[in-house]
DRENVEX-116657 format. One line per 10 residues: for each residue x, y, z of C-alpha. Coordinates in steps of 0.05 Angstrom, whole numbers, padded with zeros to 5 digits, always signed. Each point is the difference from the previous one (the first is absolute). Layout:
# DRENVEX-116657
X Y Z  ...
//
This chain:
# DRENVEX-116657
+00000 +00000 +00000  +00028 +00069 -00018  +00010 +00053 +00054  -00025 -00051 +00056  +00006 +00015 +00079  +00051 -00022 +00039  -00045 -00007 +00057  -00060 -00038 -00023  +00028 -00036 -00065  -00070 -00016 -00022
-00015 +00079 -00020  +00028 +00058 -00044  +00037 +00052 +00040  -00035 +00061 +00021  +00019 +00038 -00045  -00011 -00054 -00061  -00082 -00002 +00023  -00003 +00082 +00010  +00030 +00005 -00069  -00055 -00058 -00033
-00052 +00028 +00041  +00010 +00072 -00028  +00005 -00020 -00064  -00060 -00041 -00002  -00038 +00063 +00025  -00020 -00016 +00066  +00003 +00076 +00032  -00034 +00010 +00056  -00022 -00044 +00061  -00055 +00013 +00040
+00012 +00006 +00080  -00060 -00029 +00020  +00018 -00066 -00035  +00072 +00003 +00024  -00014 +00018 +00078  -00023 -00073 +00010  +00062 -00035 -00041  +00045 +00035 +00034  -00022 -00019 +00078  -00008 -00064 -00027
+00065 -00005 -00025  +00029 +00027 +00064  -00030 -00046 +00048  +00030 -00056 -00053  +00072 +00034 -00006  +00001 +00002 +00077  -00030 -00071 +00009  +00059 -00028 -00048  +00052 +00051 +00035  -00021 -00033 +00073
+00012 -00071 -00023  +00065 +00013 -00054  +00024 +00048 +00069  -00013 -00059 +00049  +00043 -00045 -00041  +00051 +00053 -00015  +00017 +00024 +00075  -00002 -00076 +00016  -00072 +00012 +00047  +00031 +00059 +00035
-00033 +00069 +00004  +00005 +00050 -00053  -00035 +00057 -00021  -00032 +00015 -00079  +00007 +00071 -00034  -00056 +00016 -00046  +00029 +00058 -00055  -00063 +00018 -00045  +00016 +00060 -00048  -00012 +00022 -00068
+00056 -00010 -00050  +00025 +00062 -00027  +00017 -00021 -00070  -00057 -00043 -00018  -00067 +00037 +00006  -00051 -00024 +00035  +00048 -00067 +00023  -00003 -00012 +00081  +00055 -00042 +00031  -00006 -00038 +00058
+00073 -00029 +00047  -00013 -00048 +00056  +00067 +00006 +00033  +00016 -00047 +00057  +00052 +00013 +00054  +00016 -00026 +00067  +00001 +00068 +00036  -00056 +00044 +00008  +00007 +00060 -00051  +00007 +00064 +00003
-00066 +00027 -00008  -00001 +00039 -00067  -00055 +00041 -00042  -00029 -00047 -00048  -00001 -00063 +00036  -00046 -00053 +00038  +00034 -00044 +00049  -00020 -00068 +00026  +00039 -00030 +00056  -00006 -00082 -00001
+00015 -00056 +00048  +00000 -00068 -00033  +00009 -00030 +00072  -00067 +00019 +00016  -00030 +00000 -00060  -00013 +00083 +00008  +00004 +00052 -00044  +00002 +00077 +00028  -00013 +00069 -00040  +00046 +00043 +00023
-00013 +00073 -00041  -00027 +00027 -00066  +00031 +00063 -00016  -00027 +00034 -00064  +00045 +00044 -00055  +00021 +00062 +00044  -00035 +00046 -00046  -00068 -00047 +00010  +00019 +00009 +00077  +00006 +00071 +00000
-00068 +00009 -00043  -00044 -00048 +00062  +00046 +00035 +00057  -00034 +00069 -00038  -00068 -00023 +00015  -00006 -00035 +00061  -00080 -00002 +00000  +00001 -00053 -00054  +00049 -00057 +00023  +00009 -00039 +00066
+00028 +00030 +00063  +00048 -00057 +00008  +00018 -00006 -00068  +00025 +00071 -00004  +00027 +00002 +00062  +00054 -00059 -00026  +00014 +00049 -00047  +00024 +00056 +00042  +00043 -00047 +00042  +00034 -00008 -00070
-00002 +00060 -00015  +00035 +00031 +00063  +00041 -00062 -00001  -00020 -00043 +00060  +00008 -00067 -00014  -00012 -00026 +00063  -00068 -00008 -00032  +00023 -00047 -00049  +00036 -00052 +00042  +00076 +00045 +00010
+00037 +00026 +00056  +00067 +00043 +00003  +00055 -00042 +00020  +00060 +00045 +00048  +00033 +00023 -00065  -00060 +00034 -00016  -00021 -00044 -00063  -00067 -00030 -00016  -00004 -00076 +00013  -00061 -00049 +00001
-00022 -00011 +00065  -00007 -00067 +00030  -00056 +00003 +00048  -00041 +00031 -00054  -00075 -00021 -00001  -00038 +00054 -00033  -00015 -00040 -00069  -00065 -00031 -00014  -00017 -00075 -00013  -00033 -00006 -00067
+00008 -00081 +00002  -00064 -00037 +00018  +00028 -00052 +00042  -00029 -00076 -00009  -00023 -00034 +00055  -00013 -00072 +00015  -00077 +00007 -00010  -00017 +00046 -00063  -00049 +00046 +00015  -00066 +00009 -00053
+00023 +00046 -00045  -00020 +00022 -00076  +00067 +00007 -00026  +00056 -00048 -00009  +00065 +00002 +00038  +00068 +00005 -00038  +00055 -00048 +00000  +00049 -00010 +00063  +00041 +00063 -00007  -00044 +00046 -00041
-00042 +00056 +00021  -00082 -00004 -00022  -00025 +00068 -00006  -00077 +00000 -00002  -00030 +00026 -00064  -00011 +00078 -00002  -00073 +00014 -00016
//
């Protein structure tokens, strides 16, 4: 196959299917339709992260970065890392972080931060966001960190903090007797999100 992807051999690159796809006159994509894809194919990039990341670390924790943004040479393209690291990450604009413990079988959300300039716009009008949400923001903002899981160490520097337990459990945990339920659970490892209505 000519111009294929070195990280999924069974497609074009990118920039092979941007190029097709203009030329074939495909121009504009309607957000409604693409909203749904795209949660959908978040909850299965971080399902697939959690299990490839268990395996990886060799079941100990580690924590996921989620990097959405808009490629700046191809209109209209949106790229998508899931990066994996052993340490918790410096929290960054741009980014959605999910801390997980294959020991346990957990999986933690640890921030969202939006583009600064998205930030800045909901900081501007406080009436139409959450309290709590925002307020995460200014503790980026004005640099205090200590909200997301870092301490100073006596040199001054930022350093993750150990006794840390401010991130939330987003893992439904499975229990010897399964409770009624009208959704199915994921497999060992994997986060099940309930559908969004």
């Amino acid at each position: 196959m000519n111009n294929q992807s070195r990280y999924d051999p069974s497609r074009k690159t990118v920039g092979a299917i941007y190029r097709d796809a203009q030329f074939s006159g495909d121009k504009q994509v309607i957000c409604g339709d693409m909203n749904y894809e795209m949660r959908k194919s978040l909850v299965d990039d971080l399902n697939e992260t959690v299990v490839k990341g268990s395996k990886d670390f060799g079941g100990r924790p580690f924590y996921i970065t989620v990097h959405e943004k808009r490629d700046l040479q191809m209109k209209n393209a949106f790229i998508r890392r899931m990066i994996k690291t052993k340490y918790r990450p410096y929290p960054e604009d741009d980014t959605l972080v999910f801390k997980v413990n294959p020991y346990t079988n957990d999986v933690y959300f640890c921030w969202e931060l939006p583009h600064r300039t998205n930030m800045l716009n909901m900081l501007a009008c406080p009436d139409l966001y959450d309290a709590a949400q925002l307020q995460k923001y200014r503790h980026w903002e004005a640099m205090r960190l200590e909200y997301f899981g870092f301490m100073k160490n006596e040199e001054g520097n930022w350093v993750s903090n150990p006794m840390y337990r401010g991130d939330t459990v987003v893992s439904a945990k499975q229990q010897d007797v399964a409770p009624v339920s009208m959704h199915v659970t994921g497999e060992r490892g994997a986060i099940d999100f309930p559908e969004a209505s």
